[in-house]
N, C-alpha and C positions, 0 to 999 in steps of 0.2 A: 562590783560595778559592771552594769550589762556591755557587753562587746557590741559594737553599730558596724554591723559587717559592709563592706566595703559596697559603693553606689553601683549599681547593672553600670554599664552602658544600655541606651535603648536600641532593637533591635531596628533594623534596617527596616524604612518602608518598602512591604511588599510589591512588588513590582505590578504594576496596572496592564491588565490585557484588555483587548477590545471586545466589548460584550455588543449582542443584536445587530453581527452587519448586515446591511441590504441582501436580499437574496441574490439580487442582480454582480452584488461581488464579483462572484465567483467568473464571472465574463472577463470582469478588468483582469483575476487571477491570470485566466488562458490569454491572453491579451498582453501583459507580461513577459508572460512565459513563452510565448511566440518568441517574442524580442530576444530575450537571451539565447534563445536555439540558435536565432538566425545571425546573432553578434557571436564571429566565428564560428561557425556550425561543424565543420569537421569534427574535430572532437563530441560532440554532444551527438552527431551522426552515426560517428563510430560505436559509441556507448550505446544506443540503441539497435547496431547492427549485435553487439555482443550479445547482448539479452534476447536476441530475435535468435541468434545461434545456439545461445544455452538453452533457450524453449525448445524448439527446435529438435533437441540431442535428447533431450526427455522424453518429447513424444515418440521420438523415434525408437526410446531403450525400453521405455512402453511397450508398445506395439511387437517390440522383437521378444522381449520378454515371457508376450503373451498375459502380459498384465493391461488389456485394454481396456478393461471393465471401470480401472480407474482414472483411466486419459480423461472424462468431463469432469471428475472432484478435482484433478491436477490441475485444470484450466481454471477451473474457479479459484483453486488452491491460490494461481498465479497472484492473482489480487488484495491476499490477506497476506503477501510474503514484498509484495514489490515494493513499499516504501522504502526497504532495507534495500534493495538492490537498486535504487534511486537516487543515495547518497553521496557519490559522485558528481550527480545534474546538481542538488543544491550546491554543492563545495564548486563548480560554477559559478552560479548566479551570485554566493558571495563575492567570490572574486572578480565578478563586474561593477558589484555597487563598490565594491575597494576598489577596482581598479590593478587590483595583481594578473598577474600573468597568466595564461588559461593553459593547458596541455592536459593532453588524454592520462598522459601517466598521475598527474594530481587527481584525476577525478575518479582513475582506477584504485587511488589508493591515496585516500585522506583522509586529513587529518582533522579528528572530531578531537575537541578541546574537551571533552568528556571520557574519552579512550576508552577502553575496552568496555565501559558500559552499554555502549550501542550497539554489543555481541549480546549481549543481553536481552536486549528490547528484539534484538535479528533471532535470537534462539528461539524464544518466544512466539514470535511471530511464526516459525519455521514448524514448533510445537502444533501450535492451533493450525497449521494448514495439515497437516499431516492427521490432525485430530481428524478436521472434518473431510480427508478424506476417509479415515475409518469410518465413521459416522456414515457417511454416506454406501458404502459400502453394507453395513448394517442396514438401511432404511430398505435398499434394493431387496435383502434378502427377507427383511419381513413381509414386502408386499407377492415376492415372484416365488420366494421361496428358495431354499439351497442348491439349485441348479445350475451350469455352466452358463455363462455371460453370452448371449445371441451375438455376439458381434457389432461391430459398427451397422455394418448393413442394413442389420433387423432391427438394432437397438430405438433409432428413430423411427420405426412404423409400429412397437410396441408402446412406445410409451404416449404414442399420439393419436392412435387410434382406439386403444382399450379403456377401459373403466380404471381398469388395476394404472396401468401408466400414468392415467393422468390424475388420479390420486395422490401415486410416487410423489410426483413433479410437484404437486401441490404441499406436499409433507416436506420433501426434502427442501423446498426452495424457503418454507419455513424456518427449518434447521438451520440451513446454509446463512441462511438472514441473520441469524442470529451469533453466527461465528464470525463473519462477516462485519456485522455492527462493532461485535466488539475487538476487531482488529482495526479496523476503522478510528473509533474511538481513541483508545492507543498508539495508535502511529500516527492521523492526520498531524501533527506537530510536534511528540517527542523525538522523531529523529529530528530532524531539522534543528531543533532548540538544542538538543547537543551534540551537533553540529559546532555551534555557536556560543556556547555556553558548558561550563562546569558544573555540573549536577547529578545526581545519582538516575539510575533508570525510572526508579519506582517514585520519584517525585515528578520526573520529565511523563512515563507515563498517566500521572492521575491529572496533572497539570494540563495534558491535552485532550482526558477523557472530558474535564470541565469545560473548556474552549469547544470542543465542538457539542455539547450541550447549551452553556449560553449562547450560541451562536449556531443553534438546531438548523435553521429555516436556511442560512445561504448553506450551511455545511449539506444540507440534503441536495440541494441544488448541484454542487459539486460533486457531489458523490453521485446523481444521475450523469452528469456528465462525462465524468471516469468511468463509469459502467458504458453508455452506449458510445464513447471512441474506443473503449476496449474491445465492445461484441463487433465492430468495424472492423477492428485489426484481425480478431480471429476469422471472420470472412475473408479476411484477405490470404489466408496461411499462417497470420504474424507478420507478414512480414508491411504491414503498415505499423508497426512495432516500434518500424528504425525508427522512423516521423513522433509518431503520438506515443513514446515511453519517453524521450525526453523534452517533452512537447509539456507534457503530464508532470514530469518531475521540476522543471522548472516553474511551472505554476506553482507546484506546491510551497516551494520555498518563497514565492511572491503571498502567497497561503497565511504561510507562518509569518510575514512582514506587516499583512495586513492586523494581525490580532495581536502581537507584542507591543 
């Protein structure tokens, strides 16, 4: 007599994310993310004077080092590393829509319902910036050749007035795009979502590679807009850093609200 193995249960409806937001989104994001800076701001201040501090201690170990050659891959670096060092501003902005309690020490050191997977997605991320700045490194030396780094000084009237320079720039900002894109991809919402949520890395990362594909058009929006208040900040030294790093991280998590 045939055994009738026991009934599934059916599995859970997959969870519905928001597909084709408005481009215009991404405003209401920064528009949010105003708000929670300025609902208690100290904290959320502080956190961005940190990060203006550990930038800061880089360029400078840079420089001292006599590794200057890669202070512009490291500035660029900044941006495919900082979701990870943003998580903090979100573990905020939750704690406003809850309504718990806000302090610098929670945001320096919270608690992601996912644990130690977000060292993961942070290694990763830490991986790829380090990648492109070898990479970069490499592109310089196929265009100029294996000679000594010109310096800051000369570096910008080399690569802006020559043929060979503006070639580089054209190759490398290529390259860069494309490390770039997919740091992006990966981190615009799997930090955030486990933040918030119980999930492995590699499901939180392909789960946000997809979110900001269905949702191409505002996500490029957003992503101009993190690019030119980031080349602001560096006109300033970094240190428009303090304002627009948790100015930026709190949108994000307004970010990931809009599309879950």
């Amino acid at each position: 007599m045939p055994i009738i193995p026991p009934v599934v249960p059916a599995l859970p409806i997959e969870r519905r994310y928001a597909r084709d937001l408005a481009p215009g989104a991404a405003f209401g994001w920064l528009r949010d993310g105003w708000r929670d800076l300025v609902t208690d701001p100290v904290p959320s201040l502080l956190y961005g004077l940190v990060v203006v501090l550990l930038s800061l201690g880089i360029v400078a170990g840079l420089i001292f080092f006599g590794w200057d050659y890669a202070l512009f891959p490291a500035i660029a670096g900044f941006l495919v590393f900082a979701p990870t060092l943003a998580i903090g501003l979100y573990d905020k902005s939750r704690a406003i829509e809850q309504n718990d309690p806000i302090s610098l020490r929670h945001m320096l050191f919270p608690h992601a319902r996912s644990g130690g997977q977000v060292l993961f997605i942070g290694a990763l991320l830490c991986t790829v910036m380090l990648l492109w700045m070898r990479a970069a490194v490499i592109v310089y030396a196929l265009f100029f050749g294996v000679r000594p780094f010109p310096g800051l000084d000369h570096i910008v009237a080399m690569l802006f007035t020559t043929s060979t320079g503006a070639a580089m720039l054209i190759v490398g900002t290529l390259i860069g795009g494309l490390f770039a894109a997919f740091a992006f991809a990966i981190s615009a919402f799997s930090i955030p979502m486990m933040l918030e949520r119980r999930l492995d890395a590699l499901t939180a990362m392909g789960t946000s590679w997809a979110l900001v594909w269905h949702n191409l058009t505002a996500m490029l929006v957003w992503g101009a807009i993190v690019m030119a208040l980031f080349l602001l900040s560096v006109a300033t030294g970094f240190l428009g850093l303090i304002i627009v790093f948790p100015w930026l991280g709190h949108a994000t998590w307004h970010a990931y609200r809009a599309v879950r």
